[in-house]
N, C-alpha and C positions, 0 to 999 in steps of 0.2 A: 169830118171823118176822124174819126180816135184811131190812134196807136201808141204802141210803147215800143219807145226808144231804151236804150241804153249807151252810157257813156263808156267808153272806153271797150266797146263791143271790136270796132273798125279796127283798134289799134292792135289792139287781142289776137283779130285774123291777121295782121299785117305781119305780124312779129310770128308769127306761126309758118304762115308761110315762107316769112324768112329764112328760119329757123330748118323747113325742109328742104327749102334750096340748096341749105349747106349740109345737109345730112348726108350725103354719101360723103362728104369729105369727114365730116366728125366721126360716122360710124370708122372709117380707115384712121384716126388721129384714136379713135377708142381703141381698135385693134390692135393698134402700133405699141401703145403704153401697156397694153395686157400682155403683148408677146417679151417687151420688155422684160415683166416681173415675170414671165416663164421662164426664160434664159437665164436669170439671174437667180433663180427655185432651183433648175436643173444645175446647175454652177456648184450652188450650194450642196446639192445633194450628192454630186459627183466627189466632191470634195468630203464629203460626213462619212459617206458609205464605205471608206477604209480601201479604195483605189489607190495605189501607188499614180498619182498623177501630179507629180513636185515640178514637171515641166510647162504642166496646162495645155500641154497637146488633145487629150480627148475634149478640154475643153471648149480649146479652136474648133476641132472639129464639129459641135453641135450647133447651130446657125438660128435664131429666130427668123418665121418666116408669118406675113400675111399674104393671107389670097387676094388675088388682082383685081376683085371688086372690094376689095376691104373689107367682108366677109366673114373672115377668119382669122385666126392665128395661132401656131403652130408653133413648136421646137423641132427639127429633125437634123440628121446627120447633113455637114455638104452636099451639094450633089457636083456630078462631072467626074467622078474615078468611080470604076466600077471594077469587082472580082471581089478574091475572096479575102486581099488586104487593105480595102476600099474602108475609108471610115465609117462609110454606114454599114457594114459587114462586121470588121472590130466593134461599132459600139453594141451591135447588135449580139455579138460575144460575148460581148462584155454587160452587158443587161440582163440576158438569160440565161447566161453560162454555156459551155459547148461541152461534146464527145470528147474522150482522150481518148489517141490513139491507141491500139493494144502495140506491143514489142514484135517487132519482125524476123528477132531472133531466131534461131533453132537450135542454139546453147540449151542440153538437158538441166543441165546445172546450172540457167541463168532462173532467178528469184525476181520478179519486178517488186520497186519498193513503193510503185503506186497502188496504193490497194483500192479505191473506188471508180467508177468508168465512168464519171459526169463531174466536169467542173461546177461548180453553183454562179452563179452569176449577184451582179449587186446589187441590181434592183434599182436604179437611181432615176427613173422614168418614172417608177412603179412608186416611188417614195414622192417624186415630186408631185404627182398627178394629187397626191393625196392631202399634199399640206398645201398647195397653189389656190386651192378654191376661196381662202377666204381671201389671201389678199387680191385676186381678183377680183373679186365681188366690191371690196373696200374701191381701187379704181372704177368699177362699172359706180360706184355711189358716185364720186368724187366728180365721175364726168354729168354726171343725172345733178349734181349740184350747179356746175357751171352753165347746163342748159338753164334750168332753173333759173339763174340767175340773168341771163341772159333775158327771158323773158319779163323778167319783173323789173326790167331795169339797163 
């Protein structure tokens, strides 16, 4: 009877299978280092964007998070205080800008010296989302090398 073997076919599947066994833990160990250099983007941007924050409180406030299958990963405000002085409420001001109030005066002769009815916001979600993708992508390579490596070796 003829067949064709191959060497190093077994060892191929063995290492793969491996290799999947440990994949929900790697995909959460990939997630964790992405959310990393989010946190550290957002940091940065909070900082560039011209925010008076010399104490680093907004930046306590924003938290890297992955989801609990290791799935994802995220930057959002803490969670546990809610209303309308809640950190995820201020950042959320502080991102998109808010309303000024108008004057509750009834001085004829009172002048407001705010003249426009919208704060601007700073944008530092909006800045990071945009510069984040490469060096994510650098980590997604960096882990796709150590699999790599892994199998060859």
């Amino acid at each position: 009877m003829q067949s064709l073997e191959i060497e190093g076919l077994n060892k191929l599947s063995e290492d793969l299978n491996d290799i999947l066994k440990e994949l929900p833990e790697k995909r959460r160990d990939l997630h964790e280092r992405i959310a990393d250099v989010l946190k550290a983007e957002v940091d940065t941007q909070i900082t560039q964007s011209g925010l008076n924050d010399s104490h680093g409180r907004i930046r306590q406030w924003q938290e890297s998070v992955v989801g609990s299958g290791g799935g994802y990963a995220a930057v959002r405000p803490v969670k546990g205080i809610t209303g309308a002085n809640s950190p995820g409420a201020i950042t959320n001001y502080l991102e998109n800008g808010h309303r000024i109030r108008q004057p509750s005066g009834k001085n004829p002769n009172y002048r407001p010296r705010i003249k426009k009815p919208y704060v601007d916001g700073f944008h530092f979600y909006k800045s990071a989302r945009n510069t984040v993708e490469s060096k994510a992508i650098a980590v997604a390579e960096d882990f796709v090398q150590e699999i790599k490596q892994k199998l060859e070796g």
